[in-house]
C-alpha positions in Angstrom: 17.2 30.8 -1.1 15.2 27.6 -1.5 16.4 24.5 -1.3 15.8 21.7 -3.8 17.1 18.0 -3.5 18.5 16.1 -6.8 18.3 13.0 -6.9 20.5 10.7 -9.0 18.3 7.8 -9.4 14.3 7.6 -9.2 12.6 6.4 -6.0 9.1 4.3 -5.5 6.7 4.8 -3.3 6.0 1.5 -2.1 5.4 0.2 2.0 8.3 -2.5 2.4 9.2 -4.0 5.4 12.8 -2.9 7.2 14.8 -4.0 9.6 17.6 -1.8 11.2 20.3 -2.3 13.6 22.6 0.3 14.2 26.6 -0.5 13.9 27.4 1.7 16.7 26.7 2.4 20.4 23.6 3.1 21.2 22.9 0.0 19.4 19.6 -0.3 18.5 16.9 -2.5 16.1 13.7 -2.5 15.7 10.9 -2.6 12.5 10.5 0.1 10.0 8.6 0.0 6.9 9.3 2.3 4.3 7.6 5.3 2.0 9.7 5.0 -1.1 13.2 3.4 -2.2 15.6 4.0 -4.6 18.9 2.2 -5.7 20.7 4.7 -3.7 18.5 5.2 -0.7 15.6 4.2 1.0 13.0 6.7 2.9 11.9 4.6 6.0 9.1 5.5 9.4 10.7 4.0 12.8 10.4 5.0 15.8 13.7 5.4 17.2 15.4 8.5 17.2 19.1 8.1 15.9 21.9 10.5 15.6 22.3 12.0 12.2 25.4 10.1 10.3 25.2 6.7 12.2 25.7 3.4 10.4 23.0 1.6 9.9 22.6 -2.5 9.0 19.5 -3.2 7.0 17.3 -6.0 6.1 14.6 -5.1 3.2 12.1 -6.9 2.1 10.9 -7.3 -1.1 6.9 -8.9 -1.7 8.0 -12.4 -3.7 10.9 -12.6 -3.0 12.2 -15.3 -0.5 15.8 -13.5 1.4 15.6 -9.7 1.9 18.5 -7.7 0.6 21.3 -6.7 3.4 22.7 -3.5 2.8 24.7 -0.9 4.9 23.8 2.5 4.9 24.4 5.9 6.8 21.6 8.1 8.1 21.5 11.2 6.6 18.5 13.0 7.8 15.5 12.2 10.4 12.6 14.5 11.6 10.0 13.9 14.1 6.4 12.9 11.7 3.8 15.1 12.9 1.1 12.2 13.0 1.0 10.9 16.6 -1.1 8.0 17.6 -3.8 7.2 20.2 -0.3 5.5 22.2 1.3 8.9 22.1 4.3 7.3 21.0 6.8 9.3 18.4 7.5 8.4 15.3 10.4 9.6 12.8 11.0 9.6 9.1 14.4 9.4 7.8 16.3 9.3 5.3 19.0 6.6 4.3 22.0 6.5 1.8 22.9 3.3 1.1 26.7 2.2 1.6 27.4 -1.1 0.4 25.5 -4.1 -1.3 27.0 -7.3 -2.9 26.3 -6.9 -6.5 23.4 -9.5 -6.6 21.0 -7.1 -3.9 22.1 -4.3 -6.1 20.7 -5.8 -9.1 17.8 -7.0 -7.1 16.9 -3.9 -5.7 17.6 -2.0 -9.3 15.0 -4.6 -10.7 12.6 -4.5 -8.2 11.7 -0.8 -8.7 12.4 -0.7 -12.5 9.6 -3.4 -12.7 7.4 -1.4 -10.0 7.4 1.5 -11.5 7.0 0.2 -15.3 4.2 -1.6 -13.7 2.7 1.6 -12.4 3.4 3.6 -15.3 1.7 0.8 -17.7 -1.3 1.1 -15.7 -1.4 4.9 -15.6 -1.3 5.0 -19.8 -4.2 2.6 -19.8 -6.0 4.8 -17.4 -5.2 7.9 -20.3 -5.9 5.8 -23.1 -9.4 4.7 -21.4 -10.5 8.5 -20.7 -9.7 9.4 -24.0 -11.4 6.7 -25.3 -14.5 7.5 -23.6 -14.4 10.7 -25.0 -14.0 10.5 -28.7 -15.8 7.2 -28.4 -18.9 7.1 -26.4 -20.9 4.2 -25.1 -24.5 4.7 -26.5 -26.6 4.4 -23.0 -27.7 1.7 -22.0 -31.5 0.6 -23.4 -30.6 2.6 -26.9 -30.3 0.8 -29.8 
């Protein structure tokens, strides 16, 4: 049987930068940046390998905006990335459910990737609307009169 993964809220693909600390021993922190974020979870490259189901502290930081948002999460999943650099050093992608925000990062996190991907989405249509344009109305080449 396959497996497919539902996910409650939309993500964005966007590189952020993240700090992590973990709540528990081993503790480690370090830098991450992510691949996408949600309002529920964030998808984040690091390269520290941590346990499966260990607390995490995060820092995430949105472009203008001046104070990240804090939030506490659990991670759920993490696999080695294939890519390995010219340093030979391991990287690993994981996967992060989000725990607990104050209301205010919530909101600012919500907004952040409703405006992103509105943003996106506006661009895309005027990419659409441009091809079709082209199409039914054609430029006369250049020099013609």
């Amino acid at each position: 049987m396959s497996t497919f993964e539902y996910r409650k809220l939309l993500r964005a693909n966007i590189l952020l930068k993240v700090l992590y600390k973990t709540r528990s021993w081993p503790l480690l922190e370090g830098i991450a940046y992510s691949k996408n974020v949600g309002a529920t979870g964030i998808n984040i490259i690091m390269d520290d390998k941590i346990d499966k189901n260990t607390d995490l502290e995060l820092r995430i930081f949105f472009p203008e905006h001046d104070n990240p948002v804090y939030v506490k999460g659990k991670l759920i999943w993490q696999c080695r990335c294939s890519y390995v650099p010219e340093s030979k050093k391991q990287y690993f992608s994981c996967g992060i459910q989000f725990s607990d925000m104050s209301p205010e990062d919530a909101i600012r996190t919500s907004d952040f990737i409703r405006d992103l991907l509105k943003n996106r989405s506006d661009a895309e249509v005027r990419k659409i609307v441009e091809i079709i344009e082209n199409i039914k109305h054609p430029k006369p080449p250049a020099g013609s009169v």
